[in-house]
N, C-alpha and C positions, 0 to 999 in steps of 0.2 A: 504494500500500500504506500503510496506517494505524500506527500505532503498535501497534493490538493486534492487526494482522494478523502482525506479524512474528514467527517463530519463537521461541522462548524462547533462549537464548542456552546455546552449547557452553563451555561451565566450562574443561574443556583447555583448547580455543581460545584463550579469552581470556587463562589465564593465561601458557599459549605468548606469545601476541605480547604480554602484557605483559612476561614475559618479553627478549625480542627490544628492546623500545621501551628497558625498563633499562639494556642491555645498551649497546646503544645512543647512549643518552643518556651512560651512564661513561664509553664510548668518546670520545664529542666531548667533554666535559670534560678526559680525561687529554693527548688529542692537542690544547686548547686552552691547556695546563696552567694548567685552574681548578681543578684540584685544588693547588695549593702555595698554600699561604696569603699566601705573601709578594708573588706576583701580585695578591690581592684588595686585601692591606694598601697595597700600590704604586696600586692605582688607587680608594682611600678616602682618600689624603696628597694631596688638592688641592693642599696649599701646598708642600707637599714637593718626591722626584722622583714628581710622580704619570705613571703606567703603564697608557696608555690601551685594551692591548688586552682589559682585560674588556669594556670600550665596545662594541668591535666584533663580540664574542661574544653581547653583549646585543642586539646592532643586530641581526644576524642572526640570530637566536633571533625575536625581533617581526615581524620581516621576513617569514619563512614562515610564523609564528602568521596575520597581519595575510592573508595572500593565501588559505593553508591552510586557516582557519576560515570567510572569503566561501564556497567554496565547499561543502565539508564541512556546514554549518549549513542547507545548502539540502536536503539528504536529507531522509525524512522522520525517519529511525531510526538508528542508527549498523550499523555492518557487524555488531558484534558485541555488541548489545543492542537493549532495546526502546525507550530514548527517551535523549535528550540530558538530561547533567543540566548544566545552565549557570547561573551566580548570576542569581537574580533581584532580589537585594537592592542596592541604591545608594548607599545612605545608609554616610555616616561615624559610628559611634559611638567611643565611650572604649574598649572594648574595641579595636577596631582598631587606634587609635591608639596602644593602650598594648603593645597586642601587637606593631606594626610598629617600635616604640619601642625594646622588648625584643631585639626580632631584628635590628635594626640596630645594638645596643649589641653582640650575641655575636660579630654577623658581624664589628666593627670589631674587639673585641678575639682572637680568633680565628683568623681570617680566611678562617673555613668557613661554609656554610648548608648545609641539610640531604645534600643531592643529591652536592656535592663533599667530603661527610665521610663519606658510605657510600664513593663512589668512591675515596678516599684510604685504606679503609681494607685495597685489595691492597697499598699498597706495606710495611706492615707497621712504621709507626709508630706507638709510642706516641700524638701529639697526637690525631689523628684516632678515634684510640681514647676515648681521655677527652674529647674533643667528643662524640661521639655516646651515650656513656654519661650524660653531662651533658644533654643532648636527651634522650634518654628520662626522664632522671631530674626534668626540667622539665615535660614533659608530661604526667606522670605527677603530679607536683604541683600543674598545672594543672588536672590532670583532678580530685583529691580536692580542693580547693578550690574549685570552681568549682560541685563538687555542692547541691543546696539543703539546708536544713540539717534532719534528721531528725526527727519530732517525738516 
C-alpha cells in the first residue's frame, strides 16, 4: 500500500490516542518525578550533589525511541495518517543554536521544559504556572518577531 492509497485519517482517532500518548507520557514523568524541578536542577549541578536519575529516564526514553523507530519507519504510512513526517534537515544553523541556547538557559534556571510544566501543572503550583505562561509568552514573541517585516 502506497502513501496515497491509505485512507484519509479518523480526526477522533487521532486525537483519542493523542490523547492517550499525553496522558501517558505525564504519567511517566510524574511517576519518574521529572516533574519537580529540583530533580532537573540536581542533575544540571555537575559539580555539585548532581542527581543522576534524569540520566536514566533519558536513557530509557532513546532506548525505545532507538529500537521503536527501526521498526515503525519501515511501514509505508503510519496507522493513523498518510505519511511520516521526519526532519529532513541536518544542518546546524544560529537559529538552532541560539534557540537550544535559550532553552537550556530556562530549563537550568527553572528546572522545567515544556512537557514536565504542563504535567506539573495538576499539582496546583504557582511555579509551573508562570513557566508555562512565560513559554507561551516566549513563543508568542518569537512568533511576532521572527515574522518578515511588512512592506
Amino acid at each position: 500500500m502506497t502513501t496515497q492509497d491509505a485512507s484519509p485519517p479518523n480526526t477522533l482517532t487521532q486525537n483519542l490516542v493523542t490523547l492517550v500518548a499525553g496522558l501517558l507520557f505525564g504519567l511517566g514523568l510524574g511517576f519518574s518525578q521529572m516533574i519537580d524541578p529540583q530533580r532537573v536542577i540536581g542533575f544540571l549541578d555537575l559539580f555539585g550533589s548532581w542527581d543522576p536519575t534524569l540520566a536514566f529516564v533519558m536513557g530509557g526514553a532513546v532506548l525505545v525511541t532507538l529500537i521503536s523507530f527501526r521498526v515503525i519507519l519501515r511501514r509505508p504510512h503510519p496507522l493513523l495518517g498518510n505519511k511520516f513526517f521526519v526532519p529532513t534537515r541536518s544542518d546546524i544553523d544560529r537559529p538552532l543554536v541560539l534557540g537550544a541556547a535559550l532553552f537550556g538557559i530556562g530549563w537550568g534556571l527553572g528546572g522545567y521544559c515544556p512537557g514536565p510544566a504542563i504535567a506539573a501543572l495538576s499539582l496546583g503550583s504557582a511555579n509551573p504556572v508562570l513557566f508555562v505562561v512565560a513559554m507561551i509568552a516566549g513563543s508568542l514573541a518569537h512568533k511576532a518577531l521572527s515574522r518578515p517585516p511588512q512592506p
